[in-house]
C-alpha positions as CSV (number, residue, x, y, z in Angstrom):
1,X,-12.5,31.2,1.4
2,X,-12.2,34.6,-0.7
3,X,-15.9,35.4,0.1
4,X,-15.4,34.9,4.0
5,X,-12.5,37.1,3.8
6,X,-14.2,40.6,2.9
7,X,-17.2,39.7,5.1
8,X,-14.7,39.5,8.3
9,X,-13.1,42.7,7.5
10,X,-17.1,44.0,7.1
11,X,-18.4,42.5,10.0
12,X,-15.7,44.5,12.1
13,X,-16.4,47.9,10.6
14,X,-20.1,47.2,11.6
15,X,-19.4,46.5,15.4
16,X,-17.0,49.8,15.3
17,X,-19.8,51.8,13.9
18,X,-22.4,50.3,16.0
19,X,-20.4,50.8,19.4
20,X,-19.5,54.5,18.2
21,X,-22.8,55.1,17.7
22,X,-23.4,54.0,21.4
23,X,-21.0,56.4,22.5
24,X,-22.3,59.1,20.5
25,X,-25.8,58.6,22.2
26,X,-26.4,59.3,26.3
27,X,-26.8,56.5,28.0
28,X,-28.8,56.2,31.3
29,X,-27.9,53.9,34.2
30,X,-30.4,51.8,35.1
31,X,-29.5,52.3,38.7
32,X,-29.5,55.7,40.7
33,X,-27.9,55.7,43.9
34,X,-28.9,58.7,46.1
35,X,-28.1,59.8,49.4
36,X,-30.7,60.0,51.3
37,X,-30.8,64.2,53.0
38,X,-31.1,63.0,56.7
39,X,-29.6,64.9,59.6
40,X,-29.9,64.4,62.9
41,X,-28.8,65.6,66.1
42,X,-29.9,64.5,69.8
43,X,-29.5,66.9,72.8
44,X,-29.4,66.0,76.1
45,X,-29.1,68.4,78.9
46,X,-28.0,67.4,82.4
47,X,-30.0,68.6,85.1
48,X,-27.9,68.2,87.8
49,X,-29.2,72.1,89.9
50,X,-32.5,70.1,89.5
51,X,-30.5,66.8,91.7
52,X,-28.4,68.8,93.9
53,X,-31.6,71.1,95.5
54,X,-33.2,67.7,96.8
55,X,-32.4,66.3,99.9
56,X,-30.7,63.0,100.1
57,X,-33.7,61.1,101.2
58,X,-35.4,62.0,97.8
59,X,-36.2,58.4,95.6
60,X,-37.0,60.5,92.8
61,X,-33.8,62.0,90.9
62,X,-33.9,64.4,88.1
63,X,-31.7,63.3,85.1
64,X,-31.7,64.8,82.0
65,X,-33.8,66.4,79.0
66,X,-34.2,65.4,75.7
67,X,-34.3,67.4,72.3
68,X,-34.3,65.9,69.0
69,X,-32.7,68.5,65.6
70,X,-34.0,65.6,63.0
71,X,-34.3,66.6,59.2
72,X,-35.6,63.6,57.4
73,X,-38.5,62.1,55.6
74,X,-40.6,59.7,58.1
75,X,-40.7,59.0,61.4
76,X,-38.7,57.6,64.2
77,X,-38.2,56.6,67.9
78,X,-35.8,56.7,70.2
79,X,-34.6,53.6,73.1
80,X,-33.4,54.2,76.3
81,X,-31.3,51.4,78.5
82,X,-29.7,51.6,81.4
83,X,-27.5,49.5,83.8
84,X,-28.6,49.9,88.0
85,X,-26.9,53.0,89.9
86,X,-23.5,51.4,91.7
87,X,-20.6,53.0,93.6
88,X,-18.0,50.0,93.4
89,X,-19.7,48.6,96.9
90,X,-23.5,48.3,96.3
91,X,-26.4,48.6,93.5
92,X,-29.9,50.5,93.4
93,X,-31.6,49.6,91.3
94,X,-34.0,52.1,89.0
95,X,-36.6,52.8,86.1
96,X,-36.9,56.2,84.2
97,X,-39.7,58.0,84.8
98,X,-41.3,60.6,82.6
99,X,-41.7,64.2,84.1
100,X,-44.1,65.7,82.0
101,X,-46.6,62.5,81.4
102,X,-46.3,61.0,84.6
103,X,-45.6,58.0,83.9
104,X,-42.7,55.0,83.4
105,X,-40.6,56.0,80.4
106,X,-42.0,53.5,77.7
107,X,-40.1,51.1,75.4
108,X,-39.5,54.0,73.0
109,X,-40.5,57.7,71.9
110,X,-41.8,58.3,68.6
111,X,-41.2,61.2,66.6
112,X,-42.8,62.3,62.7
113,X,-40.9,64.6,60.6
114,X,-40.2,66.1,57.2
115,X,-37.4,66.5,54.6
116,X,-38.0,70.1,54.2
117,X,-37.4,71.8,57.2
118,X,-35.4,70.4,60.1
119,X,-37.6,69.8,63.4
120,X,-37.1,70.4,66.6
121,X,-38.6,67.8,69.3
122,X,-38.7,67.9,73.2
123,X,-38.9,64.1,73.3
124,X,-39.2,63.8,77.3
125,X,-37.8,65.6,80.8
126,X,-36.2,62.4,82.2
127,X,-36.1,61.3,86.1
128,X,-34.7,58.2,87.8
129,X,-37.5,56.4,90.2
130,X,-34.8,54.8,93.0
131,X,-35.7,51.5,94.4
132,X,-34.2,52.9,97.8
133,X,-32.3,56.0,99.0
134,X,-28.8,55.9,98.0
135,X,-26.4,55.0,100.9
136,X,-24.3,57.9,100.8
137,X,-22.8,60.6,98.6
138,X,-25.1,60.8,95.1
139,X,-21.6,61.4,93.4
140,X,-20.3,58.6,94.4
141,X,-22.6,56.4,92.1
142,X,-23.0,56.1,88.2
143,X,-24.7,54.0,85.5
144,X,-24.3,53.7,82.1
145,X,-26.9,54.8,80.1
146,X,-27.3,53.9,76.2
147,X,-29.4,55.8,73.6
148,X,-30.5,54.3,70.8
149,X,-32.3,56.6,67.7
150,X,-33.8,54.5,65.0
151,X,-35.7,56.3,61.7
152,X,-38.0,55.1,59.0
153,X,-37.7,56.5,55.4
């Protein structure tokens, strides 16, 4: 039992020395966690002069315009939804309509940008194609309309 005794005490000193070594030498996670340098801002501009100069008869409605600020490494697209026009008594229903393509807004715009220097996108001039004229005042009615932005690394 003597023999076990000393080789106790000099198995402890090893394991100090071994972990103060450790701590003397850098150690590296294994693990980085990084934010990732995205910004992104979406604009849209109301273009209600547009709506108020057409007469009431008019099915097609300007709404809005849409700008995209995005700084980021990939690409990305953007969704549109919308719930029908209603004024508390009656609905009309509608689809957006692109302005400068001509045609119904698709299931989603698509944008490619870069880390490096934050780009600016006109994504789309946005119009509502009405089913039917509205039955009085254009004010009168609202929708809900929900933008979705989704991006890729």
């Amino acid at each position: 039992m003597c023999i076990v005794e000393p080789m106790r005490k000099y198995n402890k000193i090893i394991t100090l020395l071994v972990l103060c070594l450790f701590m003397l030498v850098p150690l590296y996670p294994a693990i980085v966690m990084r934010t990732s340098e995205t910004e992104m801002h979406v604009a849209v501009t109301d273009r209600v002069e547009e709506r108020t100069s057409l007469p009431a008869s008019s099915l097609i409605l300007p709404l809005c315009s849409i700008v995209i600020t995005a700084k980021h490494q990939g690409k990305g697209y953007l969704k549109i939804f919308h719930t029908p026009l209603t004024n508390g008594l009656g609905e009309v229903p509608y689809t957006l309509y692109l302005d400068d393509r001509s045609s119904r807004f698709p299931d989603a715009l698509s944008y490619q940008c870069s880390p490096s220097i934050p780009l600016t996108i006109p994504l789309a001039t946005i119009s509502a194609l009405l089913t039917r004229p509205l039955p009085g005042a254009r004010s009168s009615y609202s929708s809900e309309v929900f933008v979705y932005l989704f991006f890729d690394m």
